[in-house]
C-alpha positions, 0 to 999 in steps of 0.5 A: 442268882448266878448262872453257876449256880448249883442245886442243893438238896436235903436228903430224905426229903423234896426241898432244895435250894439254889447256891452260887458260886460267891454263896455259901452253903449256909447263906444260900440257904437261909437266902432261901427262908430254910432254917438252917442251924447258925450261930457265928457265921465265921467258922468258929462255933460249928452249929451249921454242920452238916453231912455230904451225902452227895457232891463236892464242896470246897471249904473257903476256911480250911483252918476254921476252928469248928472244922475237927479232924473227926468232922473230915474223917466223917465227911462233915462240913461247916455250912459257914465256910464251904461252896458247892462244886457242883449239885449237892445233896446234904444231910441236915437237921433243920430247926423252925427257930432258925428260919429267918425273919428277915431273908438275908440280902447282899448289898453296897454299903457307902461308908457315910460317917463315923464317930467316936465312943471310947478310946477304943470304940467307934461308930461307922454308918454305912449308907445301904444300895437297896434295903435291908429290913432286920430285927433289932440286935441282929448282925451284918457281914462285911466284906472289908477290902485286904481281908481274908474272910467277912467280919461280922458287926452288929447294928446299933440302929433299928431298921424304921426311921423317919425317912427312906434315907434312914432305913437304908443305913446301918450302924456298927459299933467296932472295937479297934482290936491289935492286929485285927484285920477288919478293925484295922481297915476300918479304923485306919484304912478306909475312907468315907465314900468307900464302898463294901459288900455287906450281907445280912441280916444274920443272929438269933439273939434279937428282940422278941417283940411278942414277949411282955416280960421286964428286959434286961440287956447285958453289954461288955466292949463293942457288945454294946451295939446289939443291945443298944439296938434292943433297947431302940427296938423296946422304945419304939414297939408298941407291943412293948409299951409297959415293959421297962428295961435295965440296961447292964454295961460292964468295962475294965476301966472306968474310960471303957464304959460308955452307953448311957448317953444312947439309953438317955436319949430315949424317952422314959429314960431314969423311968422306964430305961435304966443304965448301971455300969461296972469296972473291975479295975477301978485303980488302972493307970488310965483312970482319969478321975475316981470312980464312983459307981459299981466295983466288980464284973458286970455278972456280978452287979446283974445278980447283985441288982436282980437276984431270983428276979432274974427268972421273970426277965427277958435276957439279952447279953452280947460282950467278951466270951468270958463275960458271956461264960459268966452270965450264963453260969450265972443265969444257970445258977438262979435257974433262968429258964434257957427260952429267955435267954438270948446271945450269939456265940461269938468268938 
């Protein structure tokens, strides 16, 4: 802890929390086990709003999307992008789902290695300072040099291996985006051995390992690596020995699809672990040769396959916001009861 750091308080009770001047108000918080309401860390969804009763704070990201002239005027702030000034007391309405398995932690990260899985994709591994236990399907928030603001990435790997050297590592699955600041310098400015801050873990939408239900993992772009996680974590956890998985990865073009190499790897694959895949535009210019498997959006093939089944799954989705708007309003249509149902909201 700093020696700057400042004494936040929850009105109308006695529980406070300390906050440095490099924390936020959210991370700090959720550093200290509160559970306090998040989705996407970034300043785009507005869960982890708040009131300030008393202080000062500063908003690192004026411009955040979730930040509203009625949320200034109200003197609400978001707990993803401000720091204190000074002590505080907030006016917050925690929630016990939100209180972190994993107390998130700051360390270095030395870029070991990477690896390509599309033309578009590509795995960076990071060798951790100190430990960082996390759930499978949970994210990280890098600290990339030259950008403005952290990236949030979600791990592929799980957090137990056969050697210390393998617990300490992380995995990010990245899709090169045009003009994006932090896949840019990952796919074109940074070199291994280079070092950078990273924070976590962070997310509510990991694996559930006291439920026995049958688990679907809906995947699209580099939403693949939290669910690839997910299927790590149902392979290994023995709670979760009679639970079979299906594992859906949607692609616009048949080169986009990837995952089925990772689910192979795992035992029981073709039995307990399947994988299907759809591409909604078989005719692309950049198809190398025919497709033969599903025609379509990737919510489509999930209620194609499943139907009313869908009610007795354990649901987890990560890809593009509009795959995640159409599985949701699929998942409403066939009424899948919302506690099985598991995303971030990203943006």
């Amino acid at each position: 802890m700093s020696d700057t750091a400042h004494r936040i308080t929850l009105a109308g009770t006695d529980v406070s929390f300390h906050c440095d001047e490099h924390d936020t108000v959210l991370r700090s918080a959720l550093r200290s086990g509160i559970a306090f309401p998040y989705e996407c860390n970034v300043g785009a969804c507005g869960n982890c709003k708040f009131e300030l009763i008393d202080g000062a704070v500063d908003m690192k990201w004026s411009e955040a999307p979730a930040w509203t002239d009625k949320d200034r005027a109200r003197n609400r702030y978001l707990g993803c992008q401000c720091v204190p000034l000074g002590d505080c007391t907030i006016k917050l309405r925690t929630s016990p789902q939100y209180a972190p398995v994993h107390p998130p932690r700051r360390v270095m990260g030395t870029l070991a290695g990477r690896c390509s899985i599309t033309h578009d994709i590509e795995e960076f591994r990071f060798a951790l300072s100190a430990d960082m236990p996390f759930e499978p399907g949970q994210y990280a928030l890098l600290n990339l040099p030259g950008v403005s603001g952290v990236r949030a990435y979600s791990m592929s790997n799980i957090a137990t291996g056969d050697s210390a050297d393998d617990a300490r590592m992380l995995h990010f699955q990245v899709r090169r985006v045009p003009n994006g600041q932090g896949s840019g310098v990952l796919f074109g400015g940074l070199a291994t051995g280079a070092q950078v801050e990273i924070d976590g873990p962070y997310g509510m939408a990991y694996l559930r390992r006291n439920v026995t239900r049958d688990v679907l993992c809906v995947a699209g772009g580099s939403g693949l690596a939290p669910m690839v996680s997910i299927a790590r974590g149902v392979a290994v956890e023995p709670a979760l020995a009679g639970v079979k998985l299906h594992f859906l990865y949607g692609g616009r073009t048949p080169r986009d699809v990837c995952g089925r190499d990772m689910l192979a790897s795992l035992a029981g694959f073709d039995e307990r672990f399947r994988f299907e895949a759809a591409v909604s535009d078989v005719a692309h210019e950049d198809a190398r040769e025919p497709w033969t498997g599903h025609v379509g959006f990737v919510h489509e093939l999930a209620d194609t396959m499943f139907g009313d089944r869908l009610r007795d799954m354990e649901i987890y989705f990560a890809g593009p916001p509009a795959m995640g708007q159409a599985i949701q309003r699929t998942l409403l249509a066939r009424k899948v009861p919302f506690g099985q149902v598991h995303f971030d909201q990203f943006y």
